[in-house]
C-alpha positions as CSV (number, residue, x, y, z in Angstrom):
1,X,160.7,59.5,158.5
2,X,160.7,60.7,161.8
3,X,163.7,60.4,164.5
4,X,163.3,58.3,167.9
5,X,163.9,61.8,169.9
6,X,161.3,63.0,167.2
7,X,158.7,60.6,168.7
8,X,159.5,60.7,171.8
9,X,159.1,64.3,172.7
10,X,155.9,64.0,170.8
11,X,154.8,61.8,173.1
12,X,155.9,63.1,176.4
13,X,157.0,65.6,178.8
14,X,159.6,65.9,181.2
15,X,159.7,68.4,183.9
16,X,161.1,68.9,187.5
17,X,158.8,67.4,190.0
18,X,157.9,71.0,192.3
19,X,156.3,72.6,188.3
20,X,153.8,70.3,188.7
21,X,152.8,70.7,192.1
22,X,149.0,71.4,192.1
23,X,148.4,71.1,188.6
24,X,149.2,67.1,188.5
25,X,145.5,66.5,189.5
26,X,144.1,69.0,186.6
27,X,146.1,66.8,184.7
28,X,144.5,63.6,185.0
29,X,141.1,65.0,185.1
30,X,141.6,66.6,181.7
31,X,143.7,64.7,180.3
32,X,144.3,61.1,178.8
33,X,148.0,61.0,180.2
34,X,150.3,59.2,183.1
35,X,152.4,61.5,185.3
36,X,155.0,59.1,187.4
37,X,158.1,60.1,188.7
38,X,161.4,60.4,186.5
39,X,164.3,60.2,189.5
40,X,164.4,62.0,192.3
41,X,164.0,65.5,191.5
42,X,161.8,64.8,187.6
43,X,157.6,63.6,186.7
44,X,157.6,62.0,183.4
45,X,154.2,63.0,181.5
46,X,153.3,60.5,178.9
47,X,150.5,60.3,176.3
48,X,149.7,59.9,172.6
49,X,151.0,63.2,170.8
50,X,147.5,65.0,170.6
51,X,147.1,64.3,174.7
52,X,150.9,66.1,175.0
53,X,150.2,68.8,173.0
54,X,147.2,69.7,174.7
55,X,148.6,69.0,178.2
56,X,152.0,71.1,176.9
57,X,149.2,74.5,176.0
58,X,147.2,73.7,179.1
59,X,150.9,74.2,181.1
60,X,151.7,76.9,179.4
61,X,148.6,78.4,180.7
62,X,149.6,77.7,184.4
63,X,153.0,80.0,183.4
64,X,155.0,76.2,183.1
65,X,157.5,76.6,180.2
66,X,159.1,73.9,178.4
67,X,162.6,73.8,177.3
């Protein structure tokens, strides 16, 4: 059975706010996700687990790692 922290990265992704700066657009065009501010300095990408991992190879793309 999987873990809270198990769904929950499946289902979004957290990254500081200036990494998605131009790409936040191409996000919602190709995407079926929600990008809204995490705090000050974090966006907060949310979406079913096929959406993230899809958005997640489409950043990595763009030269956006994840940790």
């Amino acid at each position: 059975m999987p873990t809270a922290s198990q769904l929950r990265d499946s289902t979004q992704i957290v990254l500081p706010r200036e990494t998605l700066e131009g790409l936040e657009s191409q996000l919602d065009d190709e995407f079926t996700v929600t990008v809204f501010p995490a705090g000050e300095d974090y966006c907060r990408i949310i979406g079913s687990p096929v959406e993230i991992k899809a958005a997640s190879e489409f950043l990595a793309r763009h030269g956006v790692t994840m940790r």
